[in-house]
PASEBA-1860 file (N, C-alpha, C; in nm, 3 decimals):
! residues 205
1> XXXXXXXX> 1.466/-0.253/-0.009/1.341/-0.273/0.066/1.222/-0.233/-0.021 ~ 1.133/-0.323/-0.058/1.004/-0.270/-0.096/0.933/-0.195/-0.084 ~ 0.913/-0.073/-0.143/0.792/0.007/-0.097/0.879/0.148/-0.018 ~ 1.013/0.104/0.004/1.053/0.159/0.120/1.001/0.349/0.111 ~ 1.035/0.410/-0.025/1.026/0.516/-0.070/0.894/0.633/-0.003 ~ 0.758/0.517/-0.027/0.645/0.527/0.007/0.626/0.530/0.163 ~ 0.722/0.492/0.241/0.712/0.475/0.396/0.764/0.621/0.424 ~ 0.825/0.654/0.373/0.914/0.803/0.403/0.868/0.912/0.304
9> XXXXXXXX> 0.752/0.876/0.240/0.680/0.995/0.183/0.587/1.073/0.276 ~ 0.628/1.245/0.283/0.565/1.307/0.391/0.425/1.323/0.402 ~ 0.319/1.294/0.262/0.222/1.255/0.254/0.152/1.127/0.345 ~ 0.253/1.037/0.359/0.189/0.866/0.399/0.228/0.921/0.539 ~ 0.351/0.996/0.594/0.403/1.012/0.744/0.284/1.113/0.778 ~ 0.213/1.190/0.728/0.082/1.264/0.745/-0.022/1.194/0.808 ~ -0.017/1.114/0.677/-0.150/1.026/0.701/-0.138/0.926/0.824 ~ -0.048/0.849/0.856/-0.007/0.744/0.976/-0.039/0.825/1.104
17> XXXXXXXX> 0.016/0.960/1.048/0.045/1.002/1.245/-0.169/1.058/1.262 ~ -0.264/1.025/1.187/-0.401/1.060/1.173/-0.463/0.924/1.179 ~ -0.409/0.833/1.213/-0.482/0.705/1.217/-0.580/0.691/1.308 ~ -0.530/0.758/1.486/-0.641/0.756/1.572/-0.760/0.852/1.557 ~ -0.728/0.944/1.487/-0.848/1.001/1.480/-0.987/0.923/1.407 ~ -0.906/0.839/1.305/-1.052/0.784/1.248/-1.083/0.673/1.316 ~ -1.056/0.608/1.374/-1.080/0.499/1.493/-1.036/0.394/1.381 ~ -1.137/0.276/1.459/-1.102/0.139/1.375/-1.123/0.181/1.260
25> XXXXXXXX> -1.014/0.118/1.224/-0.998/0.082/1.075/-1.111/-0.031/1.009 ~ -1.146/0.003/0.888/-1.283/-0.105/0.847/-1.238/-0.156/0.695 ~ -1.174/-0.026/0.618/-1.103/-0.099/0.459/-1.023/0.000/0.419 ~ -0.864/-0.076/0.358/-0.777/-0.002/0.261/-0.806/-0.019/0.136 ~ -0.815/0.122/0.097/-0.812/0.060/-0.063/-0.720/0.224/-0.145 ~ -0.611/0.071/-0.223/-0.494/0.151/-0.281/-0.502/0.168/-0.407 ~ -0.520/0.260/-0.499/-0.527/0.256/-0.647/-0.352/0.304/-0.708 ~ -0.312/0.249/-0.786/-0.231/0.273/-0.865/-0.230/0.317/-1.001
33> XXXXXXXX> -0.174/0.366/-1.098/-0.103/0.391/-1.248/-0.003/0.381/-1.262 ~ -0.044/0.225/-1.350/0.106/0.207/-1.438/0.129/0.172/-1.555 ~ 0.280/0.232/-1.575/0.315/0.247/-1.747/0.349/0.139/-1.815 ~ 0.360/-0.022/-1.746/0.402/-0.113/-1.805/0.290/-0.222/-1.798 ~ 0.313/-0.325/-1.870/0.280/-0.452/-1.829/0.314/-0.541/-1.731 ~ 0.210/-0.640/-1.647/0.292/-0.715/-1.531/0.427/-0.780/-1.588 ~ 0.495/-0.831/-1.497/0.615/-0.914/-1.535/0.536/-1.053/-1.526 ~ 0.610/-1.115/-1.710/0.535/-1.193/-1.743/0.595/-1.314/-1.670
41> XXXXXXXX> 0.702/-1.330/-1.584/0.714/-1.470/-1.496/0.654/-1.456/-1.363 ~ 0.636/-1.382/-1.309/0.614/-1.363/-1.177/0.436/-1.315/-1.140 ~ 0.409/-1.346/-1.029/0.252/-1.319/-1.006/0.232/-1.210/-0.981 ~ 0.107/-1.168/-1.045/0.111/-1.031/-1.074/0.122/-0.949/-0.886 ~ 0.074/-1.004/-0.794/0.139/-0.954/-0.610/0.243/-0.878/-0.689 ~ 0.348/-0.997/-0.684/0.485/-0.947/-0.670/0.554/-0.862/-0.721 ~ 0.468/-0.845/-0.837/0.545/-0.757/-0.964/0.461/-0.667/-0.936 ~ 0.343/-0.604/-0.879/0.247/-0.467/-0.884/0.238/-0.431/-0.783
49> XXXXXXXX> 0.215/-0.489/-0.652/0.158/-0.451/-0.547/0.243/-0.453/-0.432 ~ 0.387/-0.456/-0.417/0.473/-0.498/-0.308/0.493/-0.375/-0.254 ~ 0.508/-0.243/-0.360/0.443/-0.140/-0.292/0.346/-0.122/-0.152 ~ 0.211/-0.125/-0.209/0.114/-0.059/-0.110/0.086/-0.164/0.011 ~ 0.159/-0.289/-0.057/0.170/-0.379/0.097/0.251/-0.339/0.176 ~ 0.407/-0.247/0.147/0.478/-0.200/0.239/0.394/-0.136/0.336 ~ 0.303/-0.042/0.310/0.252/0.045/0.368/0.102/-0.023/0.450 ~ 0.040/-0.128/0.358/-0.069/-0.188/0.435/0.017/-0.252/0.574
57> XXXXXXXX> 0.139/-0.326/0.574/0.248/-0.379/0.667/0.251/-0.283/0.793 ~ 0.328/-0.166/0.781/0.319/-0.082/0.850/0.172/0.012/0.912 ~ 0.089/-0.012/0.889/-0.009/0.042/0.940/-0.102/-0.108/0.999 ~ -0.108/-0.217/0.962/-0.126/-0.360/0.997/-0.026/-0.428/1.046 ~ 0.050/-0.409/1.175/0.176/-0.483/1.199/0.145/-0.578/1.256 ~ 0.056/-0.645/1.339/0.033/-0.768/1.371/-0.108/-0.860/1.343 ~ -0.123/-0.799/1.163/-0.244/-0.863/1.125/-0.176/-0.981/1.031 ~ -0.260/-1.076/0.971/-0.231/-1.169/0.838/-0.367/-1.199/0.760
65> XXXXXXXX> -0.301/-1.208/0.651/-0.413/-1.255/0.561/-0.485/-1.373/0.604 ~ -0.646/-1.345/0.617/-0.696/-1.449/0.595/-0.752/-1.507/0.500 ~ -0.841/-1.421/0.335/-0.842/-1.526/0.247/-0.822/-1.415/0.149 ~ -0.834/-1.447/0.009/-0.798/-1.361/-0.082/-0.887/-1.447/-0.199 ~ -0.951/-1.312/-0.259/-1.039/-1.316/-0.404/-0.970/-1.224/-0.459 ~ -0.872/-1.261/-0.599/-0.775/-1.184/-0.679/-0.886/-1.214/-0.816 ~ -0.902/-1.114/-0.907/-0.914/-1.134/-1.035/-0.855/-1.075/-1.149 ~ -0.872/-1.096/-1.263/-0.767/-1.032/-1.389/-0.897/-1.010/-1.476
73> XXXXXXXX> -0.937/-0.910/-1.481/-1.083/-0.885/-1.600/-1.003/-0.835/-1.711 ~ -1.032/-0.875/-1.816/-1.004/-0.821/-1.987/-1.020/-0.669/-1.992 ~ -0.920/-0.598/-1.878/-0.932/-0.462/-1.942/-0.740/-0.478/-1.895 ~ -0.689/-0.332/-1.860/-0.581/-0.260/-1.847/-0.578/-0.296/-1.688 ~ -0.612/-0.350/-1.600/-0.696/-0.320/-1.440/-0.648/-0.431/-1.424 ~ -0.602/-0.454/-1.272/-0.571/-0.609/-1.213/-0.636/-0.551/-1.071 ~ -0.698/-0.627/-1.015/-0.778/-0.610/-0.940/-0.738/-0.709/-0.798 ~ -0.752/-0.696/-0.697/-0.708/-0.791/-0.557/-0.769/-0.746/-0.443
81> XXXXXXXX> -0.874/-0.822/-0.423/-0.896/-0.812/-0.264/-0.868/-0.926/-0.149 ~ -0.864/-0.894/-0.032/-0.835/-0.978/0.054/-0.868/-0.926/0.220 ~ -0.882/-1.044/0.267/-0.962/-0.971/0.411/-0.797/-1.010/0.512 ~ -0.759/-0.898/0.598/-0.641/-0.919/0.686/-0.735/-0.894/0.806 ~ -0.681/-1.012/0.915/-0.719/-1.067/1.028/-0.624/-1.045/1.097 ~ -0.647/-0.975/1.248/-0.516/-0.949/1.362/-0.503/-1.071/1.401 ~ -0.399/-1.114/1.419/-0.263/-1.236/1.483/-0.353/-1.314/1.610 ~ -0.406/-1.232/1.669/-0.467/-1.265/1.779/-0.591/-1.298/1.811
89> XXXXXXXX> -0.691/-1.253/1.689/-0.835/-1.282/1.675/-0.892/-1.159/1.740 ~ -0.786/-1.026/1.780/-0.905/-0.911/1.828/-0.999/-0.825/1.706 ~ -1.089/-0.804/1.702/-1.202/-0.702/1.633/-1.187/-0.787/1.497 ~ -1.299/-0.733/1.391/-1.277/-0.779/1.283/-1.150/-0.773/1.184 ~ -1.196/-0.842/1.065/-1.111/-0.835/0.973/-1.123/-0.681/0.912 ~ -1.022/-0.679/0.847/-0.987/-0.525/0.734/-0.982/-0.547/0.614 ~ -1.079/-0.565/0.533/-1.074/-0.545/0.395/-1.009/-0.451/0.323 ~ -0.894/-0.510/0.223/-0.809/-0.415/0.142/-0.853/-0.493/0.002
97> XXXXXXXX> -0.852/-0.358/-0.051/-0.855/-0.374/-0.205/-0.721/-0.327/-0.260 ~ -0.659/-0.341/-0.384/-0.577/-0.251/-0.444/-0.584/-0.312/-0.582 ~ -0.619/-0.187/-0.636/-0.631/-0.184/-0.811/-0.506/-0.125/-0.910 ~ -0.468/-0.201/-0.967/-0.369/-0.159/-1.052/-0.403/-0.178/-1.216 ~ -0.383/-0.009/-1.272/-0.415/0.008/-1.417/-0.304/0.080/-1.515 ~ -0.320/0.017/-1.595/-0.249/0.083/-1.719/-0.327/0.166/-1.774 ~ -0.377/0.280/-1.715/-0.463/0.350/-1.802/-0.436/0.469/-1.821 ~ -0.262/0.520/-1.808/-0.196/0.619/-1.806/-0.033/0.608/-1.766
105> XXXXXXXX> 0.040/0.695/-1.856/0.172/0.611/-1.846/0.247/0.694/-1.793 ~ 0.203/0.771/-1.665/0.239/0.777/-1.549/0.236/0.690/-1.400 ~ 0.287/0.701/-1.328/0.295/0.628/-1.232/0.278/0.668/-1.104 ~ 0.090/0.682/-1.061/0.061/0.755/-0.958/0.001/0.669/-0.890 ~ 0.016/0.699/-0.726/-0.077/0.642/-0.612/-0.153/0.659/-0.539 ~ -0.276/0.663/-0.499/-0.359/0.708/-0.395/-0.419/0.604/-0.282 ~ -0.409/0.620/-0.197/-0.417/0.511/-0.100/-0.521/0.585/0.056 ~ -0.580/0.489/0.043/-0.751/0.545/0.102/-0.751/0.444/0.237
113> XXXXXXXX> -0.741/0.525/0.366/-0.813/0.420/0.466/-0.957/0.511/0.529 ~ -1.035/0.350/0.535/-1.186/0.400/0.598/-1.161/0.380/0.712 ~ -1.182/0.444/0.815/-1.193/0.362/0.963/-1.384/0.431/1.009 ~ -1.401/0.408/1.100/-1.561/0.421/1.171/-1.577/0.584/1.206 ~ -1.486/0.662/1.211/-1.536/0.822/1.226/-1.467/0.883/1.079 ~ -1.407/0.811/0.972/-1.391/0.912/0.906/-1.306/0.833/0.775 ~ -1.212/0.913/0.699/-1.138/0.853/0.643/-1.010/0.950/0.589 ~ -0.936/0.834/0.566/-0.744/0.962/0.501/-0.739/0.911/0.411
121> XXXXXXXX> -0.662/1.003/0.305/-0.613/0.998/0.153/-0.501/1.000/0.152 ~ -0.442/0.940/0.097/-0.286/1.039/0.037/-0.284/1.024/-0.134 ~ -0.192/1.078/-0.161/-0.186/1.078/-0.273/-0.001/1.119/-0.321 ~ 0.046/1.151/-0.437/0.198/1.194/-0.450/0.171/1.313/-0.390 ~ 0.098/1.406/-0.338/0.115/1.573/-0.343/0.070/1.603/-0.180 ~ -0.064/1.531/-0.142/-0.107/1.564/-0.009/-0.196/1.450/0.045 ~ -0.242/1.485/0.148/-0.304/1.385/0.264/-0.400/1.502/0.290 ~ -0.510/1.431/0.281/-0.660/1.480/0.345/-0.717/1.382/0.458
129> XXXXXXXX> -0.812/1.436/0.524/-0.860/1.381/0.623/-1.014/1.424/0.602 ~ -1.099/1.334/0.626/-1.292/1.323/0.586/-1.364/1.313/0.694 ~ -1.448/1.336/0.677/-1.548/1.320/0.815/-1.623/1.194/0.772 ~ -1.673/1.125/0.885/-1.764/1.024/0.806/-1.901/1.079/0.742 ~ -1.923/1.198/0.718/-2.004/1.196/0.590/-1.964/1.241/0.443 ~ -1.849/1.212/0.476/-1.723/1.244/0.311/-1.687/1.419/0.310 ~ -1.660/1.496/0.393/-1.671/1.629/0.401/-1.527/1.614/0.409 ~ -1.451/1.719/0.349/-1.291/1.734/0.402/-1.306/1.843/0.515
137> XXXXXXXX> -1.175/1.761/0.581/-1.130/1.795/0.714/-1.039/1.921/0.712 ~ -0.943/1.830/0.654/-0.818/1.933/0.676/-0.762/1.832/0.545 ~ -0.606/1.922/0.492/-0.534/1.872/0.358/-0.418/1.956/0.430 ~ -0.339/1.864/0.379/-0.203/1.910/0.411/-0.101/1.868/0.246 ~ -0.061/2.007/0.201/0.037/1.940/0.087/0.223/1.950/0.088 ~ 0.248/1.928/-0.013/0.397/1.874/0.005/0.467/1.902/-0.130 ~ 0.542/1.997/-0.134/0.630/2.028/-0.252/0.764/1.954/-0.203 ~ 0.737/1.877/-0.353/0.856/1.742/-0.322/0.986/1.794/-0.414
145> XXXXXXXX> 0.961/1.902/-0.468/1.127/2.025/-0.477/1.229/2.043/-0.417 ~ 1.127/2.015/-0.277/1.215/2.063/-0.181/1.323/1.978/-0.125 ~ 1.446/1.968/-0.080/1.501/1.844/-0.065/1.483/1.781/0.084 ~ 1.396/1.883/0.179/1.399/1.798/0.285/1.223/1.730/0.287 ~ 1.139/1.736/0.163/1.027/1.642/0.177/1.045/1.531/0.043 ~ 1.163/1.497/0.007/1.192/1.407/-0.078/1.200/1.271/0.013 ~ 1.159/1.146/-0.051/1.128/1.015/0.034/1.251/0.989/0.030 ~ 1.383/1.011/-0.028/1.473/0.928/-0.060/1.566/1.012/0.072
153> XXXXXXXX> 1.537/1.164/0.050/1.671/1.198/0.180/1.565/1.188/0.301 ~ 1.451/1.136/0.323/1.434/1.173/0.485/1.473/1.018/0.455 ~ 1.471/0.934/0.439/1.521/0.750/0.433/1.661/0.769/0.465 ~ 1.750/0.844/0.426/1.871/0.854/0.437/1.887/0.939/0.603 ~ 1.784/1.053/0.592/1.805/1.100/0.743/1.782/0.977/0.850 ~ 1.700/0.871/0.861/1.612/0.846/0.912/1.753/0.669/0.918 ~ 1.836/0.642/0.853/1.916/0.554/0.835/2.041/0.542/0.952 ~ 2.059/0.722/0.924/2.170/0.748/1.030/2.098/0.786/1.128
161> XXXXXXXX> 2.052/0.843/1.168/1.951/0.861/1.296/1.956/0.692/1.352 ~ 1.916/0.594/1.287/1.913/0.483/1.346/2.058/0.397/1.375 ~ 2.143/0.389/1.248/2.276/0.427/1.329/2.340/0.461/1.463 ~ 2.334/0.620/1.461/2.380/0.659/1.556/2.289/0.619/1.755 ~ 2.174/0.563/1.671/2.072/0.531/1.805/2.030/0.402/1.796 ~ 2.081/0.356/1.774/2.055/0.185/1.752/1.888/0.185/1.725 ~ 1.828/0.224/1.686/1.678/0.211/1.639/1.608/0.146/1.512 ~ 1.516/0.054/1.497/1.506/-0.003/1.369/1.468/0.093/1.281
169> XXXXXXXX> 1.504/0.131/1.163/1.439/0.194/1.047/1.315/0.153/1.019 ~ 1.189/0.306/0.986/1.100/0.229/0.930/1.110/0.136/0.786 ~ 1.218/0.182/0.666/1.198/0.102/0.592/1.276/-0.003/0.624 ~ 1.325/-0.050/0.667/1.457/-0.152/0.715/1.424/-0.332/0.707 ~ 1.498/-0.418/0.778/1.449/-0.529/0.761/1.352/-0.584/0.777 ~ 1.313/-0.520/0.903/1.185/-0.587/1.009/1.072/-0.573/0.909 ~ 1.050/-0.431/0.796/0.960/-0.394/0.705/0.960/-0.510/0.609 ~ 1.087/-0.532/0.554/1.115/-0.635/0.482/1.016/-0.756/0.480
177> XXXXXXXX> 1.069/-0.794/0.601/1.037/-0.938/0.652/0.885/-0.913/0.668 ~ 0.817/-0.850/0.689/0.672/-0.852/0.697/0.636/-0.836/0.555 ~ 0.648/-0.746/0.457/0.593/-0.745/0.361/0.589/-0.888/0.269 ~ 0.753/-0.957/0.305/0.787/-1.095/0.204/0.660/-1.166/0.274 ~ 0.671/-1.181/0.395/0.510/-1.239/0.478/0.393/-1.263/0.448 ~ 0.337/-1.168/0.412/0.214/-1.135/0.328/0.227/-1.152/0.189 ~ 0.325/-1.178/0.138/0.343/-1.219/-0.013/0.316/-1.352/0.013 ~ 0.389/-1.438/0.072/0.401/-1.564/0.095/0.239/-1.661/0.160
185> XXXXXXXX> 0.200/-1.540/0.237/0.036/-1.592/0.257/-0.020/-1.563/0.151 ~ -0.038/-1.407/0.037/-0.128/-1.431/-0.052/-0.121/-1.547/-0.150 ~ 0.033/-1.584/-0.177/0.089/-1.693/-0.335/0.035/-1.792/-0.247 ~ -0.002/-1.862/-0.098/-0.044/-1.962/-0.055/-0.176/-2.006/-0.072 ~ -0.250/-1.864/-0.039/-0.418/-1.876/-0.048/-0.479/-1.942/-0.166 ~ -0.478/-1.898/-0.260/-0.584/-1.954/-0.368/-0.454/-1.957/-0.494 ~ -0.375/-2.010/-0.512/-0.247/-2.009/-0.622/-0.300/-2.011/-0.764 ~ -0.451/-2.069/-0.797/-0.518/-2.067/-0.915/-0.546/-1.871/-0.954
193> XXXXXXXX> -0.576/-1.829/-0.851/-0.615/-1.698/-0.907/-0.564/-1.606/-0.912 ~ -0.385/-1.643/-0.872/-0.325/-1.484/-0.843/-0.258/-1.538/-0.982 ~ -0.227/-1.623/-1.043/-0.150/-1.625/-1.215/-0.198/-1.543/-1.266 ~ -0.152/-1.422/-1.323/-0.178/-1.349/-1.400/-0.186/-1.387/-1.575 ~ -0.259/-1.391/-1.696/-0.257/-1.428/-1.790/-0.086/-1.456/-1.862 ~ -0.101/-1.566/-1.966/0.061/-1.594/-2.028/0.080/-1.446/-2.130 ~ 0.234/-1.487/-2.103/0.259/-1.368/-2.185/0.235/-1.334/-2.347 ~ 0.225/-1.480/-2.364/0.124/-1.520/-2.503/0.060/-1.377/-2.574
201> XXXXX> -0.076/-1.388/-2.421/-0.149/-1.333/-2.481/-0.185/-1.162/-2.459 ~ -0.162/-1.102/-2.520/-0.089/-0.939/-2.549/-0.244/-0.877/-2.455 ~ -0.257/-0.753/-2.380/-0.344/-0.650/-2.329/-0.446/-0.620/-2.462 ~ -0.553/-0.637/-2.426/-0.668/-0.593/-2.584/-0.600/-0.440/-2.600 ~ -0.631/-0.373/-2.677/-0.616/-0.242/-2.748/-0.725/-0.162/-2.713
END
């Protein structure tokens, strides 16, 4: 499952269960670091971002893309925005951004929602919460040492739990099937602008 890791990080389960406090939601925006180059057959979506769509999925469960402005500027940076529209036509659209850079060859995430009273962070370590005049709220952190705030055993707790209770997993199919979703609307929207450059031609220095 895509992303699944990130659904069961106690940072992002922080941040989800704080959604009503900031009211409507108005824009996601996910930054990444990464240590490689895109994969040179595939569009750069699929190969960078299937990640933080798991998580845009789950916090947007009955929205879809409505249009998408992707660009590739001559640095380390791949850049994607796109406006997601609820299924049904209630309240506005939600502008998400998510930036992905090679500008460190680690592999970190921070993922930002604005809503109208405020805004949440997460990050690998903790989840903050803002006031809408950018003031921190509260922070909550997470020593991932430990083996019961590791993403991989609460996924495994969280597997048999559904097992034994017939319940869908959050990372499970249904996650699946929404994230391939939103892949399949962005590669539809504008197909000229999500090609990422040939492999030809090498990252400037």
């Amino acid at each position: 499952m895509p992303g699944h890791l990130l659904l069961y990080h106690p940072a992002y389960e922080a941040l989800h269960a704080q959604l009503e406090v900031i009211g409507e939601i108005k824009k996601i925006h996910a930054s990444r670091l990464f240590g490689k180059d895109p994969h040179p057959l595939q569009h750069v979506h699929h190969d960078l971002i299937v990640h933080d769509l798991a998580l845009i999925a789950d916090i947007l469960p009955d929205w879809r893309v409505r249009n998408l402005a992707s660009e590739y500027p001559i640095s380390h940076t791949t850049n994607v925005q796109f406006c997601f529209q609820h299924a049904e036509g209630n309240g506005p659209d939600v502008l998400v951004s998510i930036e992905n850079s090679k500008a460190s060859p680690n592999n970190k995430v921070c993922f930002t929602i604005i809503g109208e009273n405020g805004r949440l962070n997460f990050d690998s370590m903790a989840c903050r919460r803002y006031n809408a005049t950018g003031l921190i709220i509260s922070e909550q952190t997470f020593d991932l040492t430990k083996l019961e705030n590791q993403p991989l055993f609460r996924q495994f707790q969280d597997f048999v739990r559904c097992i034994r209770t017939g319940d869908q997993p959050r990372g499970g199919g249904l996650a699946l099937a929404s994230v391939t979703s939103i892949l399949e609307q962005i590669s539809s929207s504008t197909p000229a602008c999500i090609i990422h450059p040939p492999a030809s031609l090498p990252f400037p220095a």
